[in-house]
C-alpha angles and dihedrals in degrees: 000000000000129000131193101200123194106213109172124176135167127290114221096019137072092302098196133072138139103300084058097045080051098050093046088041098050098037093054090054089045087053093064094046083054111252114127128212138191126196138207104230141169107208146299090070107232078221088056099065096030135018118279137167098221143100125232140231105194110225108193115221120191105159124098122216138044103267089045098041089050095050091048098039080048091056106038092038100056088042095053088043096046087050100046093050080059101077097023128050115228129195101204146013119226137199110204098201122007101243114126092257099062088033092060107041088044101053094035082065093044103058095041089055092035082230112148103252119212132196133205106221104206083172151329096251090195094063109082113188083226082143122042083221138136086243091050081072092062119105094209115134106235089183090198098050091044085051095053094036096059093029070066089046092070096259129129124262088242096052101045081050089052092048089040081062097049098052091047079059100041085058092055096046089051093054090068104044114110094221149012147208122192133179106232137030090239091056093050092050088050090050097049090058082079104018129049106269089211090097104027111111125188112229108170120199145232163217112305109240111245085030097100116095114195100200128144125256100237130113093008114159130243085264133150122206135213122170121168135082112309093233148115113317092015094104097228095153099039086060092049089047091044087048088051085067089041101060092048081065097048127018084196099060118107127178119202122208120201120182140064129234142145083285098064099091092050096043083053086062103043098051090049092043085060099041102244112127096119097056103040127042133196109210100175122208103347126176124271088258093054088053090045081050106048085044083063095060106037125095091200155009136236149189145154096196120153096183102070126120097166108002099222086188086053095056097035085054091044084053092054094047101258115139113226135217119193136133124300101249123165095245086053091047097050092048099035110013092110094053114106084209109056107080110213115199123196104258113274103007106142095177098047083051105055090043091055091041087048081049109062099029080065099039107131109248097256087045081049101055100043090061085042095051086050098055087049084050097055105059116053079084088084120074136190085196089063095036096064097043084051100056093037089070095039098062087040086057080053102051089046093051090050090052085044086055092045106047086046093042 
């Protein structure tokens, strides 16, 4: 099989997330099963920084800001992958992530080649988990909620108006893929509420390799870790305002921050409004061996993040023995509800939160290890070697559903 993959990520921020450790991950494992992919890509190259199986097709990208880099990604990267479909034949088209950037370029290829186009759905970012509900489960694009909702995420009026926009497209360009692959069950049931669920397969994902740090648990700080875009959703000043009751409970807390996003200004400000620069730091993108060492630090990981349909830093801090408080959303609790070491709060519970955070930061060290020693223990079930045998068959069940449509159509 071969596979022309569009992976873009953003130019003049931390490039690189969960959707790109997934792609490298699973396309080095493809490699060696013998499918080859190539991927339209602006630099830095995601291979670059981790090991991947696949080939690129630099896509230059000069342009700053969302709307700009999105008209000329659009354009270059039709045109590489048009041309490059030119000398090579290629089965399938791939987008490695479903933002509009990835949706558009990859069906625009796809039905210019009459190729089947598949997307892999990491979540739904307009559905917010504010209610723990049945209908909280539901993908449906409610444009007004989503507004509101990210207008009380820190962001501008115009910018939640611009990404309003762009999920309202997002829902459009998905309603005409052939395929999907999502990460959870939770994400595929919410998919199937707008597209049809026949070929939508669930292919979770899994520890990096070379993420696992085998360090012992002795002499950690009373540290605190988030790693992740600083964005929408994200829960990045929920976090500060929950840190600000934390420390009230413990001067020797500290919390440290690493990513960058459209919400680091205003988490500047919010942390020096409250007068906590000394307690919490923003370290912005930092290399793969400042993270290992600041996991090495750390007694515990949190998040607030509410856009999350598997939770790949989860997992990566479980693997290295942190515990990890977050909310309890449904994606989380479908991937991590059985870990003793993944601490699930009910969403939005301030109060629930900074206990549990208290809790562990002043757990004694023996206390300490055994919680430690079970989150190590939870994540060698998942497996990079079976997710990308799964997938693999899933997109060959795809592609021989397409030929079967269009031989009979």
């Amino acid at each position: 099989m071969r596979i022309l993959a569009s992976l873009y990520h953003p130019v003049g921020s931390w490039p690189f997330s969960g959707a790109e450790r997934r792609f490298c991950a699973l396309t080095r494992k493809w490699a060696e099963l013998g499918v080859e992919t190539v991927a339209l890509e602006p630099q830095p190259f995601a291979r670059d920084r981790m090991p991947g199986g696949y080939s690129v097709a630099r896509v230059p990208l000069s342009s700053r800001g969302l709307f700009r880099q999105f008209a000329e990604w659009s354009l270059r990267a039709m045109s590489s992958g048009l041309a490059l479909a030119r000398n090579a034949r290629f089965d399938l088209v791939y987008a490695a992530n479903n933002n509009i950037f990835n949706l558009a370029v990859s069906l625009g290829i796809a039905d210019r080649l009459s190729l089947p186009c598949v997307a892999v759905v990491h979540h739904l970012r307009w559905v917010d988990y504010l209610s723990d509900t049945p209908g909280s489960v539901s993908g449906r694009f409610d444009a007004l909620r989503f507004l509101n909702y990210i207008v009380g995420e820190g962001l501008s009026v115009p910018a939640s108006i611009a990404r309003a926009a762009a999920a309202s497209a997002e829902v459009s360009l998905l309603r005409r893929f052939f395929g999907f692959v999502t990460v959870s069950e939770v994400i595929r049931q919410q998919l199937a509420s707008f597209v049809s669920p026949n070929r939508v397969f669930v292919v979770r994902n899994a520890v990096t390799e070379g993420a696992v740090i085998h360090q012992p648990a002795s002499d950690r700080q009373k540290l605190a870790l988030f790693v992740g875009r600083l964005d929408e959703g994200k829960g990045i000043l929920d976090l500060i305002r929950t840190w600000d009751e934390v420390r009230a409970t413990s001067q020797e807390a500290r919390l440290a921050i690493v990513g960058e996003g459209s919400l680091r200004h205003r988490a500047e400000q919010e942390v020096g409004r409250r007068g906590l620069r000394n307690s919490i730091s923003l370290h912005g993108f930092v290399g793969d061996e400042d993270v290992a060492e600041l996991l090495r630090q750390a007694r515990l990981f949190v998040t607030f993040s509410r856009t999350e349909g598997f939770g790949i830093a989860i997992a990566e801090a479980l693997s290295n023995g942190l515990p990890v408080v977050a909310w309890n959303i449904p994606p989380l609790r479908e991937i991590f509800g059985s870990c003793p070491s993944a601490i699930l709060i009910p969403t939005g519970d301030v109060s629930a939160a900074v206990a549990a955070i208290a809790k562990v930061l002043d757990l004694p060290h023996a206390q300490w290890l055994a919680l430690s020693r079970e989150a190590s223990k939870y994540t060698p079930r998942f497996s990079w070697d079976e997710a990308a045998t799964r997938e693999l068959r899933a997109l060959e069940t795809i592609l021989e559903a397409w030929k079967s449509s269009h031989q009979t159509g």
